[in-house]
VOGU-3710 file (C-alpha; in Angstrom, 3 decimals, decimal comma):
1> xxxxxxxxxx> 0,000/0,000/0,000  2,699/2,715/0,937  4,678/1,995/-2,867  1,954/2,568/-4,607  0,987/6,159/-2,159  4,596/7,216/-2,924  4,198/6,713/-6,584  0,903/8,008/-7,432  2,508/11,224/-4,763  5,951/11,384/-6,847
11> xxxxxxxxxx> 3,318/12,175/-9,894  0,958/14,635/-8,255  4,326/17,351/-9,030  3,360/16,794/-12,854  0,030/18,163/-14,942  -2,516/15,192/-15,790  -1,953/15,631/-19,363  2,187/15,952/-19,164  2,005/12,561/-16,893  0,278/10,435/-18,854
21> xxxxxxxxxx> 2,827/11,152/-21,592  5,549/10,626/-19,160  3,706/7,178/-17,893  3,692/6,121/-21,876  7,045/6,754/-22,606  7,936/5,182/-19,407  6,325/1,909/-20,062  8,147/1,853/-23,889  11,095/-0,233/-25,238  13,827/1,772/-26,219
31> xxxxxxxxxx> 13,257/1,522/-29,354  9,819/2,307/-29,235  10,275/4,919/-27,072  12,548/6,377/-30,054  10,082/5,945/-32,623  7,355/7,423/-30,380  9,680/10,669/-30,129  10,106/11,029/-33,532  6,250/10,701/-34,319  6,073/13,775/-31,513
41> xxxxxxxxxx> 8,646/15,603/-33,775  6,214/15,383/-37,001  3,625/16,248/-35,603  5,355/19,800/-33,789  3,550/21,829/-36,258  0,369/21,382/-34,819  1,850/23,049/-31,369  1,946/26,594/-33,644  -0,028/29,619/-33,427  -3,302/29,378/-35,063
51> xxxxxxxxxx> -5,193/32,175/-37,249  -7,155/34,564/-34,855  -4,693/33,656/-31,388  -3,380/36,272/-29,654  -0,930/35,903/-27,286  0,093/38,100/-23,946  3,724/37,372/-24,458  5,699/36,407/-27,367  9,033/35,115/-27,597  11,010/34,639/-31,117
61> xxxxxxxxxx> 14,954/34,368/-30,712  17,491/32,454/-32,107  19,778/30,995/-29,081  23,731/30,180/-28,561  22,688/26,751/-27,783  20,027/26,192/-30,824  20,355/25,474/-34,512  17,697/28,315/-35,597  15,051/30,455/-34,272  12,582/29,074/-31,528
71> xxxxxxxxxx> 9,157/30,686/-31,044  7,396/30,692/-27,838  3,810/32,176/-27,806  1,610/32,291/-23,792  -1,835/33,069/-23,775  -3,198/32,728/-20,519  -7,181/32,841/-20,458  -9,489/34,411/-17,802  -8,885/31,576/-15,728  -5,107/32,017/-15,190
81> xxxxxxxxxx> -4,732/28,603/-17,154  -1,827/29,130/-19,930  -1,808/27,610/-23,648  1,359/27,390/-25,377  2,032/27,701/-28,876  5,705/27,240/-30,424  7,303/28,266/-33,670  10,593/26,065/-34,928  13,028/26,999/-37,987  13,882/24,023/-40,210
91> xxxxxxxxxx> 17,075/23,536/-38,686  15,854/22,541/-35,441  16,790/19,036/-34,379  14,586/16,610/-34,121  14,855/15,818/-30,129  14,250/19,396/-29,382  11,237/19,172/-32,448  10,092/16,258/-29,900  10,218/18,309/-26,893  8,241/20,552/-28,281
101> xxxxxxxxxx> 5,284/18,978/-29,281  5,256/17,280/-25,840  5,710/19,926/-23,677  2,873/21,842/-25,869  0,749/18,988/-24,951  1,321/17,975/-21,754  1,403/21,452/-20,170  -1,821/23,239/-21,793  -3,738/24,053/-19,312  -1,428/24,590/-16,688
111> xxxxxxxxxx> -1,044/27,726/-14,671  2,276/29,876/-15,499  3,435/29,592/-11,626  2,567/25,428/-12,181  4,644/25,482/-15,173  7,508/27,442/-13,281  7,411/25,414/-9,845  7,767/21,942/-12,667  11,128/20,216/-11,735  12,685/18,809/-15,178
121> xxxxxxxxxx> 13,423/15,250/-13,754  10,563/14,236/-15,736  12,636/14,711/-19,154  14,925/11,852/-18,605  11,922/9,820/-17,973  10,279/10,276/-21,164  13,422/10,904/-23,353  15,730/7,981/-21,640  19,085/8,141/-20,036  20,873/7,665/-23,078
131> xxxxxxxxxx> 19,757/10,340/-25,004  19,788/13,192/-22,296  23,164/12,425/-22,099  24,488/12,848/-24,864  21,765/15,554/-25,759  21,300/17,263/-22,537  21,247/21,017/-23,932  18,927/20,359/-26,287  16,358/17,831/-23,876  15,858/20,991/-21,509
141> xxxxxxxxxx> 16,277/23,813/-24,075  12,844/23,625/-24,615  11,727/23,825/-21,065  14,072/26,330/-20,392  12,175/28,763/-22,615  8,612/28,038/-21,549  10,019/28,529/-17,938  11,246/31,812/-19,036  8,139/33,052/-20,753  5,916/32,018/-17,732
151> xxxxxxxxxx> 8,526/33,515/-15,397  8,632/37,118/-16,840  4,645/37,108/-17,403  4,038/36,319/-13,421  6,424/39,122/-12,777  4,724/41,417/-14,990  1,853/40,767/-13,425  3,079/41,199/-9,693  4,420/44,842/-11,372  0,666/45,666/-12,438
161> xx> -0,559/44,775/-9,545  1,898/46,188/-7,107
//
């Protein structure tokens, strides 16, 4: 009885939607898991802005650490709940293409100060060992930006309201 508290607690850190991706990966071959990545990859363009969106915060930059220009678009609704959109140049690899589409995905929904407080030990656990480690910038690149968007919106909002 107490394993299966402390797992379903471990969990509780993670949106519903970001840990049943994380629980999928998790129960995948390697192989599989691989192949499940790059289907996330193809499918990235779906996670872009749509006609008619608009967005409280928009950032489009092309980091030290990336191959081209990342997107990130926040939009967070009358109930504080934030939807993420993200644009990616061709050159972008295909993990970070991945990470993407599954952070898109598995976030939406979340508050900004959720999506700030989210540790990043869940990336090994859907990407594997392997591949964070010889990938690790570009596994929590991705991350890193959403963080960063969320961050400076909840700070421009303790500025309006202060």
């Amino acid at each position: 009885m107490t394993e299966t508290r402390s797992a379903v607690d471990s969990n509780e850190m993670y949106p519903t939607k970001l840990n049943k991706i994380i629980n999928l990966f998790e129960t995948l071959p390697e192989d599989e898991r691989r192949e499940t990545l790059v289907s996330y990859a193809d499918n990235v363009k779906r996670q872009e802005p749509r006609q008619g969106e608009n967005f409280d915060l928009v950032d489009v930059r092309k980091d030290e650490e990336c191959t081209d220009t990342v997107g990130v678009y926040l939009h967070v609704d009358e109930a504080g709940k934030a939807h993420i959109r993200m644009t990616l140049g061709p050159e972008v690899q295909t993990l970070t293409r991945a990470m993407t589409a599954i952070l898109c995905k598995g976030l939406e929904g979340s508050t900004p100060q959720e999506i700030l407080d989210l540790p990043s030990d869940f990336v090994t656990r859907i990407v594997g060992t392997e591949l964070v480690r010889v990938r690790s910038q570009t596994v929590y690149y991705v991350l890193t930006r959403i963080k960063g968007i969320c961050k400076v919106y909840l700070d421009r909002q303790r500025m309006a309201a202060a």
